[in-house]
C-alpha positions as CSV (number, residue, x, y, z in Angstrom):
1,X,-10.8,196.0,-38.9
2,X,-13.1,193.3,-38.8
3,X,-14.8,194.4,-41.9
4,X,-12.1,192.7,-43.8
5,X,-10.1,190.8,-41.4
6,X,-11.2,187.3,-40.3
7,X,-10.7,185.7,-36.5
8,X,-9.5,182.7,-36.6
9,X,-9.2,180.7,-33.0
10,X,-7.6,177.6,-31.8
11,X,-8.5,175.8,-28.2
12,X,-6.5,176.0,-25.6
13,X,-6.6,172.6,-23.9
14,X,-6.0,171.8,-20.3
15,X,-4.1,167.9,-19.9
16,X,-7.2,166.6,-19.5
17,X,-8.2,167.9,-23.2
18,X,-11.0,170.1,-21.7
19,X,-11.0,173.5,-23.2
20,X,-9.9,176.2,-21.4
21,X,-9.7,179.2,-23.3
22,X,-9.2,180.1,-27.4
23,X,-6.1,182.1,-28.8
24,X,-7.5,184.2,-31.2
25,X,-5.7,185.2,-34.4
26,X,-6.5,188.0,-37.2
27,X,-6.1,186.7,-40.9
28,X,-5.7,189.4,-43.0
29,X,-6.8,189.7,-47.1
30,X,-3.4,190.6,-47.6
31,X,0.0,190.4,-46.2
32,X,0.5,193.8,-45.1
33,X,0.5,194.4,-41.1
34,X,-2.8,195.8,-39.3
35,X,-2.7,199.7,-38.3
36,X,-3.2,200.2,-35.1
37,X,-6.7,201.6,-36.2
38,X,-7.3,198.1,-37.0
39,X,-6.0,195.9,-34.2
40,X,-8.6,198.8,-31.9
41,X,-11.5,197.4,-34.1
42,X,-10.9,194.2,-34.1
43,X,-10.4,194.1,-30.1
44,X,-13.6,196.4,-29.9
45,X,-15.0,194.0,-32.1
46,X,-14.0,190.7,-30.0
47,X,-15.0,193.2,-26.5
48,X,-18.5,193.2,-27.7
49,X,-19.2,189.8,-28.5
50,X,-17.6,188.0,-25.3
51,X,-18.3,191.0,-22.7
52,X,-22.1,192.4,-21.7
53,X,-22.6,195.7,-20.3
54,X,-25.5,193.6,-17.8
55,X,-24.4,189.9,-17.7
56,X,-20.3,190.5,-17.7
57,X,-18.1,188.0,-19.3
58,X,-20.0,185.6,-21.6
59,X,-17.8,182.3,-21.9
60,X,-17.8,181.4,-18.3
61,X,-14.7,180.6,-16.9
62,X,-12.6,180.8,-20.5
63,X,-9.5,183.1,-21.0
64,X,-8.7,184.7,-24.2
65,X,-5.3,184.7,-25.5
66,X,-4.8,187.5,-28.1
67,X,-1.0,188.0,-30.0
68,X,-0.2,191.5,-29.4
69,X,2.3,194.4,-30.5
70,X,3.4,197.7,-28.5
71,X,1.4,199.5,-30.7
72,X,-2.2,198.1,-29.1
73,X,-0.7,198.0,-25.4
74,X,-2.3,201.3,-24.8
75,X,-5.3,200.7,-27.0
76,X,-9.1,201.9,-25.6
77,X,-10.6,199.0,-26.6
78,X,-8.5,197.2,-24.0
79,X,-10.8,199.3,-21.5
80,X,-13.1,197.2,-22.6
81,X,-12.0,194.1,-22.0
82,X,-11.9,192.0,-18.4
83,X,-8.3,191.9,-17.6
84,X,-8.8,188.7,-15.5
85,X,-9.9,187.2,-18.4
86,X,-7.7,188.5,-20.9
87,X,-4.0,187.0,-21.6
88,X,-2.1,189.1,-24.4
89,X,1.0,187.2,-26.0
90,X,4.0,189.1,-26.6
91,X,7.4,188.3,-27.8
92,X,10.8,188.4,-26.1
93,X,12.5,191.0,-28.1
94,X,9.6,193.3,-27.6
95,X,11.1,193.7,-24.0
96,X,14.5,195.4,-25.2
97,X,12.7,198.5,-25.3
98,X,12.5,200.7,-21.9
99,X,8.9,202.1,-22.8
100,X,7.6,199.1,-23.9
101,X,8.7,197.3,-20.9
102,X,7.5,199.8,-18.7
103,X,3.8,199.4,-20.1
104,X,3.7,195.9,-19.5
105,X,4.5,196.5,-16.1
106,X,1.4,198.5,-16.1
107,X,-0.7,196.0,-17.8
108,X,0.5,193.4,-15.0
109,X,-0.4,195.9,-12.5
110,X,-4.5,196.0,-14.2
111,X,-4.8,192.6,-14.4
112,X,-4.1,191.4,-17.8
113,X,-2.1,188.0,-18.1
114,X,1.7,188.7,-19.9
115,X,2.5,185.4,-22.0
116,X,5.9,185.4,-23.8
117,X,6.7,183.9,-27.1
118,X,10.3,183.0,-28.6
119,X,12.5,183.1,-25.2
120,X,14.7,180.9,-24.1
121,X,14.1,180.2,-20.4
122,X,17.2,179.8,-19.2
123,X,18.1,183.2,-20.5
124,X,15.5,185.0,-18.9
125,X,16.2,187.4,-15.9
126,X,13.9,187.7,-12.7
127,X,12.5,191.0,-13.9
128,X,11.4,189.7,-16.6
129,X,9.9,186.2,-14.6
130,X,7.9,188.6,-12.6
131,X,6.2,190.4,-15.5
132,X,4.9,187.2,-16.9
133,X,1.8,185.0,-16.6
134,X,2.3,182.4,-19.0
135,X,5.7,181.1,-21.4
136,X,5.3,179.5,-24.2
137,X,7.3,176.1,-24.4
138,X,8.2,173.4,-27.2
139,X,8.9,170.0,-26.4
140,X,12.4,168.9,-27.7
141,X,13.1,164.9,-27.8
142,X,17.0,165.2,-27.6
143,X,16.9,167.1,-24.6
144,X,14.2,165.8,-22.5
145,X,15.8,165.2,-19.4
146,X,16.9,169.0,-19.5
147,X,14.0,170.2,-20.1
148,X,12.4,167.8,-17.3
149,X,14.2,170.1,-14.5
150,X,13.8,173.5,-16.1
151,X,9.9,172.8,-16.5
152,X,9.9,171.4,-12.7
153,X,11.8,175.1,-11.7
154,X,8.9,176.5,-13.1
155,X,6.4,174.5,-12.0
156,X,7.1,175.8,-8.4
157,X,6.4,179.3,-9.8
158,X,2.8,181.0,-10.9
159,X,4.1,181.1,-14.4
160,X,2.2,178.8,-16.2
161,X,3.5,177.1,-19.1
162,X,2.0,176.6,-22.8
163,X,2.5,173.9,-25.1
164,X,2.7,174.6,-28.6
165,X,3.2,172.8,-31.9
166,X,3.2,169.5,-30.7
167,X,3.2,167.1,-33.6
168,X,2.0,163.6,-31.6
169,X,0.2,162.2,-28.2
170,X,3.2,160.9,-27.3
171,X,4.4,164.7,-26.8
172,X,1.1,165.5,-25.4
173,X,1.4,163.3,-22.7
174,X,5.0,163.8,-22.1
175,X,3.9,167.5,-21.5
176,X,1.4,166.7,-19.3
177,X,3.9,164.7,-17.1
178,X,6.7,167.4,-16.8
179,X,3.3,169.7,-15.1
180,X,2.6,171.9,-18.1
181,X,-0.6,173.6,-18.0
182,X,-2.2,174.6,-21.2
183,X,-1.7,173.0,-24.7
184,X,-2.6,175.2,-28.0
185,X,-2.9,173.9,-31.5
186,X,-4.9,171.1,-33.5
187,X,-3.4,167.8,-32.2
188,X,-7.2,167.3,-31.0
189,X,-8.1,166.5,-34.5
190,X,-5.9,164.0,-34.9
191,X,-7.0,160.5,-33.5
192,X,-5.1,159.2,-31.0
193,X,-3.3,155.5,-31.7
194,X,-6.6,153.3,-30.4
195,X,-6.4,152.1,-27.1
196,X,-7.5,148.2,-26.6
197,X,-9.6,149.5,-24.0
198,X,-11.4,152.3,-25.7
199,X,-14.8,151.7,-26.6
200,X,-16.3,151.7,-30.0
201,X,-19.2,152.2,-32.0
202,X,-22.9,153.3,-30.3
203,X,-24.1,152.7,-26.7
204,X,-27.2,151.7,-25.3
205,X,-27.8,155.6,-24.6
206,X,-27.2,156.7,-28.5
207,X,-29.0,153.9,-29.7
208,X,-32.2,155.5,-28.0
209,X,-31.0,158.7,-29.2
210,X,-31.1,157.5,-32.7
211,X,-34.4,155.9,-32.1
212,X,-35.8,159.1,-31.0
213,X,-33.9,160.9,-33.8
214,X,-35.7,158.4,-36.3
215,X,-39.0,159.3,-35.1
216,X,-38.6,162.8,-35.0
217,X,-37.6,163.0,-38.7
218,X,-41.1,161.1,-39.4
219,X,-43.2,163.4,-37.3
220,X,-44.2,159.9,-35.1
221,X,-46.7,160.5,-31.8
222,X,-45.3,162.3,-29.1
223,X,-46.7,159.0,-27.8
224,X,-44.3,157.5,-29.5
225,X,-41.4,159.5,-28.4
226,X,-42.1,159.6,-24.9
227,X,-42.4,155.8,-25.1
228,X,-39.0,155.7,-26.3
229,X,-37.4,158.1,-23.8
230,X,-38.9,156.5,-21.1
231,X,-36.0,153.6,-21.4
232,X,-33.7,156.5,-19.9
233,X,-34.6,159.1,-17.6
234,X,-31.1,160.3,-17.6
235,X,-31.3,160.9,-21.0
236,X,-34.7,163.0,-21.0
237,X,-33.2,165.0,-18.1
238,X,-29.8,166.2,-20.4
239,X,-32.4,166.9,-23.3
240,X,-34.4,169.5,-21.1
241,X,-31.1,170.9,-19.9
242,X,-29.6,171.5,-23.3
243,X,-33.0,173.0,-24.8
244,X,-33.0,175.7,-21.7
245,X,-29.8,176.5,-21.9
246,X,-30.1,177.8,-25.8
247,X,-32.3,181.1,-24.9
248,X,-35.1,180.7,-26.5
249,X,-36.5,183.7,-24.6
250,X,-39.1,181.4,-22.6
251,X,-40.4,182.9,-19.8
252,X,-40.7,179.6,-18.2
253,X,-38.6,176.7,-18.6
254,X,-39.8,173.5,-20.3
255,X,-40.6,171.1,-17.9
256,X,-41.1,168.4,-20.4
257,X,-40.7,166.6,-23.8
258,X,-44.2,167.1,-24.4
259,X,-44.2,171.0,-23.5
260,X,-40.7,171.7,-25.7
261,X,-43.2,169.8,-28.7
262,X,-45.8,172.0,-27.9
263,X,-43.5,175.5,-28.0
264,X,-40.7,175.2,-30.3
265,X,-41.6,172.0,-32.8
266,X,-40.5,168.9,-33.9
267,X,-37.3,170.5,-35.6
268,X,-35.4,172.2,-33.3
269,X,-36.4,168.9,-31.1
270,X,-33.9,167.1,-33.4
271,X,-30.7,169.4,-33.3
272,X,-30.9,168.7,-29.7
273,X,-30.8,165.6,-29.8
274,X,-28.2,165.1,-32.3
275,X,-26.5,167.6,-29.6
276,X,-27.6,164.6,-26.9
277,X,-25.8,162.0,-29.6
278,X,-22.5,163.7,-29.4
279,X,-22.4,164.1,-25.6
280,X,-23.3,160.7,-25.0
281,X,-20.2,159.0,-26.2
282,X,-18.5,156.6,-23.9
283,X,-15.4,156.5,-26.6
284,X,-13.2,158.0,-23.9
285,X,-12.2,161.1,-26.4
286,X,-11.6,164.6,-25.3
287,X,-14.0,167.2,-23.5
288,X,-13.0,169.5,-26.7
289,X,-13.8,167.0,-29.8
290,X,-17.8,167.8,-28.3
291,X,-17.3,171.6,-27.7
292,X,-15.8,171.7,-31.0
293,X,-18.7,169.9,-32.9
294,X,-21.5,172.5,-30.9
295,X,-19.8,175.4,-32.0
296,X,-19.2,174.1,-35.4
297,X,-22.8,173.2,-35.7
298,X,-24.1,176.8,-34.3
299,X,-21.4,178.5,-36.6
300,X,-22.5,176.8,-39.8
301,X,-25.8,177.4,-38.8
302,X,-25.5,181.0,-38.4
303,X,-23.5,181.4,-41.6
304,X,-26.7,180.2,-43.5
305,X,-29.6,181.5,-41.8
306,X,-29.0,184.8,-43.8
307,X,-28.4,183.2,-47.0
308,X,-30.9,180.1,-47.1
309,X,-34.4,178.8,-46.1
310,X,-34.8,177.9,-42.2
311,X,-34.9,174.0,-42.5
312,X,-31.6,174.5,-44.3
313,X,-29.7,176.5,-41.8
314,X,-31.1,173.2,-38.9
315,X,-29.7,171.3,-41.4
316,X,-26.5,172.9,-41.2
317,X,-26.4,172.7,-37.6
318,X,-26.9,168.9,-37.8
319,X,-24.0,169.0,-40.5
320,X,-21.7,170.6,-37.9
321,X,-22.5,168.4,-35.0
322,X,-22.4,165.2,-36.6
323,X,-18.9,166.6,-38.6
324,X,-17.0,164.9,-35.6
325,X,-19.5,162.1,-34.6
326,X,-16.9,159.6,-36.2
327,X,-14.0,160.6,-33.5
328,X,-16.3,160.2,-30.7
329,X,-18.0,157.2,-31.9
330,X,-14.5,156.0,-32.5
331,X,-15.8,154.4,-36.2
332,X,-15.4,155.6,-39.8
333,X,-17.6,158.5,-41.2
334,X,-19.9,155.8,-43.1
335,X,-20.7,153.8,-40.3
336,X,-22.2,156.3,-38.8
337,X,-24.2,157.5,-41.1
338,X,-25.6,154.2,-41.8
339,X,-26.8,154.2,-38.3
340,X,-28.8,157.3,-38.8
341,X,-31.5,158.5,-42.0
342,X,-29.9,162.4,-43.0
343,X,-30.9,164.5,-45.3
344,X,-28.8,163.9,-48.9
345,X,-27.0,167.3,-48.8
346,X,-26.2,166.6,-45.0
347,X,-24.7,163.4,-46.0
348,X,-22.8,165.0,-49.4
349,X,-21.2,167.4,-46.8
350,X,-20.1,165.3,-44.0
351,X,-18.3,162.8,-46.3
352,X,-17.2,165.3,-48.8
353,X,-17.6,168.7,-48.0
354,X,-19.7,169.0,-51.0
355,X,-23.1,170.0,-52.2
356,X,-25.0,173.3,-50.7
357,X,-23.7,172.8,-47.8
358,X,-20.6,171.8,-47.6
359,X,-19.2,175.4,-47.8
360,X,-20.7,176.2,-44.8
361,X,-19.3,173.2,-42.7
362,X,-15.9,173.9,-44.4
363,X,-15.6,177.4,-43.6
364,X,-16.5,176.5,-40.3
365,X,-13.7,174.1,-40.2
366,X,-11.1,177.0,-41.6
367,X,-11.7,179.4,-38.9
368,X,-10.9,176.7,-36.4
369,X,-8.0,175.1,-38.3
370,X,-6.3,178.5,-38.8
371,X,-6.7,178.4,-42.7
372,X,-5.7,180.6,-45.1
373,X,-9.0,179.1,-46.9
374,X,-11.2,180.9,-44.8
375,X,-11.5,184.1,-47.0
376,X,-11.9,182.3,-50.5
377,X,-14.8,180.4,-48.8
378,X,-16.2,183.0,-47.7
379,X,-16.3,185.2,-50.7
380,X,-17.6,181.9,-52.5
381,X,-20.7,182.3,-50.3
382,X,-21.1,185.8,-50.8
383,X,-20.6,186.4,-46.9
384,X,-18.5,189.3,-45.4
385,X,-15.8,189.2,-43.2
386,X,-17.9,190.9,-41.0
387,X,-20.8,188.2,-40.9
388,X,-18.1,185.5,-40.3
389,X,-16.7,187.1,-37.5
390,X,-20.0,187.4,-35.8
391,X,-21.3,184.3,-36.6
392,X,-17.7,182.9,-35.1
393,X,-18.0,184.5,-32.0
394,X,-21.4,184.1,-31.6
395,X,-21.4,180.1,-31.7
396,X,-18.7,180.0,-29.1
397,X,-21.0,181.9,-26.5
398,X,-23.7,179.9,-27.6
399,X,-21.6,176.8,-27.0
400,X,-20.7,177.7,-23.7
401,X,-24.2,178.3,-22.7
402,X,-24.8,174.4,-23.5
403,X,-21.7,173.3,-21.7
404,X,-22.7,175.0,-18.5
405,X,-26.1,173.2,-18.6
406,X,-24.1,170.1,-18.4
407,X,-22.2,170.8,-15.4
408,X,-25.0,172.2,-13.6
């Protein structure tokens, strides 16, 4: 249960590296498998947090891809869950039983999607093909050309076909041109080889960003600030679009940079605009290096607004979003920081991961990165499984929220 297990995610990436949907994944404490007790919980667990009696589905458009065993087909808390939305991931030799075939079949026939793990396609039968939704696939260099004309069989189908473990861009990108649909792992954290055309460094938008940012941190006139903002009008719209989106509970939306002063303060003014900094990156990197650094920020700082002071936990936010500002600036850690004035233990945990808060922003990290970390960090901070969990699934709604306000 979700008392002592942790969920851990991973993105699931469309070819054009925007995020689509997030396999989840239970660690446990120890290696013994979860009762079925358990996997109910934890699915009960992950039902209330992404699925609202009143509001329905909370990460827009997203699907969930959850490893399953026969034991949790028939669980209740399945009952729970949006089918549509849902994509459980099975493997092959679960199908060699009769009973557990035949409630997959019934699964299909609700709604949920039916991905299969460890087949080999050209084995499978059609009664099989017609129970799935998705097939997991792995790129193999010495037989691409067979592959090329199994994956373009396929293609013609509604199967859609996942990507996993790819090791380089190169096998990105050769996915992405045999028509694969969904890529799952961490290859998004791992730089691309630079591209002569790719920009780097800060753009005329950030610089005003950082300008703003500057003054903000010194309390300046809101003269001052609106002078600033001015330059851009673009930029002041985005701002008021990210600070609606969060929730605040406002029974009126803030029509202004002078009105969101007036209500919330000059702090919470400055997490969205190191929200603004991130978004504004020509670099030319991925839709889910951004979506990762906003949920990172809102996860870290959940995970300390129990456990320290309030101008700590906006710190930690700050820590989370800027935690990936080098990839999308496209320039090492310390140039970036030498563009903008941070608080010491902000800086202590984005170049090292140390000081107060560099547990946070590492435990963060683990629960994205699939780490087997994330417990002893945890216990380190004296926060439960439970707390993690929560605060996990809790900054990836929150993230969604802001991502809508930018395509609206």
């Amino acid at each position: 249960m979700q008392e002592v297990n942790f969920i851990l995610r991973e993105p699931l990436l469309n070819p054009k590296q925007q995020v689509i949907g997030y396999e989840l994944s239970w660690q446990q404490k120890n290696a013994e498998p979860l009762t079925d007790e358990e996997l109910n919980s934890l699915l009960e667990f992950v039902a209330a947090q992404f699925n609202d009696e009143d509001t329905g589905w909370q990460l827009a458009d997203s699907l969930v891809f959850l490893e399953t065993a026969p034991a949790l087909f028939h669980a209740p808390a399945l009952k729970l869950l949006p089918p549509e939305r849902i994509v459980l991931t099975i493997r092959r030799s679960y199908l060699a039983d009769e009973m557990t075939l035949e409630a997959v079949k019934e699964l299909r026939a609700k709604g949920f999607g039916i991905c299969l793990r460890g087949a080999d396609i050209n084995r499978l039968d059609k009664t099989i093909l017609s129970l799935i939704s998705h097939i997991e696939v792995r790129l193999s260099a010495s037989d691409f050309s067979a592959q090329a004309k199994m994956y373009a069989a396929l293609k013609q189908s509604s199967i859609r076909m996942v990507a996993r473990q790819l090791l380089t861009w190169q096998d990105f990108d050769a996915c992405a041109a045999l028509g694969l649909d969904a890529f799952v792992g961490k290859l998004h954290l791992t730089p691309r080889p630079e591209q002569n055309n790719q920009p780097k460094g800060i753009n005329a938008a950030q610089t005003v960003i950082l300008q703003l940012m500057e003054l903000v941190r010194k309390n300046a006139d809101l003269a001052a600030l609106e002078a600033v903002l001015r330059r851009d009008a673009g930029l002041s719209y985005k701002l008021l679009q990210y600070i609606n989106s969060a929730g605040f509970g406002l029974r009126t939306p803030i029509q202004s940079l002078k009105h969101a002063v007036q209500l919330l303060g000059y702090s919470p003014l400055y997490r969205w605009l190191s929200v603004l900094l991130a978004t504004a990156s020509s670099s030319g990197y991925s839709p889910v290096l951004m979506e990762t650094a906003i949920v990172r920020g809102r996860f870290a700082e959940l995970l300390g607004i129990a456990n320290l002071p309030k101008g700590d936990a906006e710190n930690l936010f700050v820590a989370g979003m800027f935690s990936l500002l080098d990839r999308l600036l496209n320039v090492p850690m310390e140039r970036v920081l030498a563009t903008v004035q941070l608080p010491e233990l902000v800086t202590q945990a984005l170049l090292n991961r140390e000081g107060a808060y560099g547990p946070y922003l590492s435990l963060a990290e683990a629960c994205e990165l699939n780490s087997a970390l994330a417990g002893s960090l945890a216990e380190s901070l004296h926060i439960s499984p439970a707390d993690v969990n929560q605060a996990h699934l809790s900054a990836l709604v929150w993230a969604k929220n802001v991502a809508a306000s930018v395509k609206s």
